[in-house]
Each structure stands twice: as C-alpha cells, then as structure tokens.
C-alpha angles and dihedrals in degrees: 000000000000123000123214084214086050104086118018117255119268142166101258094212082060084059104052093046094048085051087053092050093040088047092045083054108045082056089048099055084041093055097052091049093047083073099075100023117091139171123261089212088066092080105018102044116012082175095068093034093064096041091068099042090057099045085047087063087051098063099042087062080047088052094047092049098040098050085047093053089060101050088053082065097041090065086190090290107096098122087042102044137032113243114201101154143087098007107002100054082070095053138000098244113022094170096055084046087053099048091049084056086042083053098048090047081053096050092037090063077071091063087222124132080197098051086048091051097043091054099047087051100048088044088051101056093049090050097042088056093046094045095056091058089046101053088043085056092050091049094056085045104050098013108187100015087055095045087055096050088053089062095043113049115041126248107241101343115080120238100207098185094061095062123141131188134210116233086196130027132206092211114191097201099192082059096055094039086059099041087050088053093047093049090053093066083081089065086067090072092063095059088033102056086037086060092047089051091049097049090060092050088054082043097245099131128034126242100227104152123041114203122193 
C-alpha cells in the first residue's frame, strides 16, 4: 500500500519537466558520444549489423503507434479521470512502456547490444523515479479506485488477459496530433546515426570504441 509520507511532496508538473530535461540531456550526451562509438559487427558480421538495425527501425514505428494509441484513450483527461482501459488496462503506464521500446530502436540504429542496453537503462531509471511521483499523485487524487488499479495492472510488464476496450471514445485530437509528433523525434535517429556512419567511411571521424 502507498504512504503519503512515503515519497516527499512535489508539484507533478516539476517533475515532468525535470523527466523531459533530464531526458534532452541524457540524448545529448548520447549524441555527442555516438561520434566516436562504433559497432564491432560493422566490420565482423554485416549480417548482424544490419539485423539489429532493422529491427531498431521496427520498434520505433511500435513506439509511434503505440504512444499514439494511448493518447486516443487519454482523451486529455489523465490527471481528471482514471483510465484503465485500452492500453492501460494492460499496464499502468503504457507511454512510458513505449518510450523505453522507442529508446531501445534508437539505440538499436547503433547496431550495439551495449548502446541498447545502455539507453533502455538510462531511460529506465528517469522514468522509475517519475513514475513513482506520479502513482503517489494519482493516489491522493482517486484514493481507493486507484489503489485498486495498482493491485491489479502491472507496472512495466503487460497483463494481456486483463484487457479492456472502450465502445466510445472521448478523442482529443490536438492531443494525438501532438503525441504522434513527438513520437516521430525518434525517426531522427535513423538519418542521424546513417550520416555518422557515412562520415567514417569518408574518414571523417574517427572509431575509437568498439562496442559488441
């Protein structure tokens, strides 16, 4: 059960913004480091090179459809209405769980198991510590039926036999216009990583990590 004295008291909206700098920052940092980090499959197996980028691609299409489909079901009342349906009758927080698949498409353009790793992690820790404000702010907000909810979807980890549809829906379509935009970042890592790659081949950065 979830304590009030649990977790210290804190606008929710500081916290969001202080998830999407950290966030900024951690791809930043990522970008810049990117530079000088390289695959080792580049040059011992293309075939599996090529594998993982692909399927990198593949789930950041998962991960703009998938953050779209929630906001189909937020309807622009997520801090006014429980949601426990669509996708969030699989898992408590299904746009966080689609981020963490967009994270690991970016760090799969890399072709690394260890940048992948490395951005799922990262991505994981910021949104642990966010989601544990959040979940303490719906609890003030909807008391018992949230606490209910808690027991019953999982975290992080979809429960696929609980799922419950909508027969209407409420859509805020600004909402999923912007959701759907915002997804699409994820796309620039595609054309970003492929331009780093060609300006080794031209010898214009140097490899100097290897990464499996």
């Amino acid at each position: 059960m979830y304590s009030s004295s649990s977790i210290p008291p804190l606008r929710l909206g500081n916290v969001q913004a202080l998830r999407r700098q950290v966030l900024v920052l951690f791809m930043s940092v990522l970008a810049v480091a990117l530079l000088f980090v390289c695959s080792i499959w580049s040059h011992t197996h293309p075939l599996i090179y090529a594998t993982i980028e692909h399927i990198g691609i593949l789930l950041i299409f998962v991960c703009i459809f998938g953050r779209s489909w929630c906001a189909l079901f937020i309807g622009g009342n997520k801090k006014a209405t429980l949601i426990e349906t669509g996708p969030y009758s699989l898992v408590r927080n299904p746009l966080y769980v689609f981020t963490l698949v967009g994270a690991a498409g970016v760090g799969a353009q890399t072709s690394s198991i260890v940048v992948i790793a490395f951005c799922v992690a990262t991505t994981t820790v910021v949104f642990v510590i966010v989601i544990r404000r959040e979940e303490q702010f719906l609890l003030d907000r909807f008391g018992a039926p949230y606490e209910a909810y808690l027991k019953r979807v999982p975290r992080f980890i979809p429960s696929f036999k609980a799922y419950q549809s909508e027969q209407q829906l409420t859509i805020n379509l600004r909402l999923v216009r912007r959701t759907f935009i915002e997804a699409c970042y994820f796309l620039v890592a595609i054309p970003a990583i492929d331009a780093i790659e060609l300006a080794r081949e031209y010898g214009w950065l140097p490899e100097l990590i290897h990464l499996p």
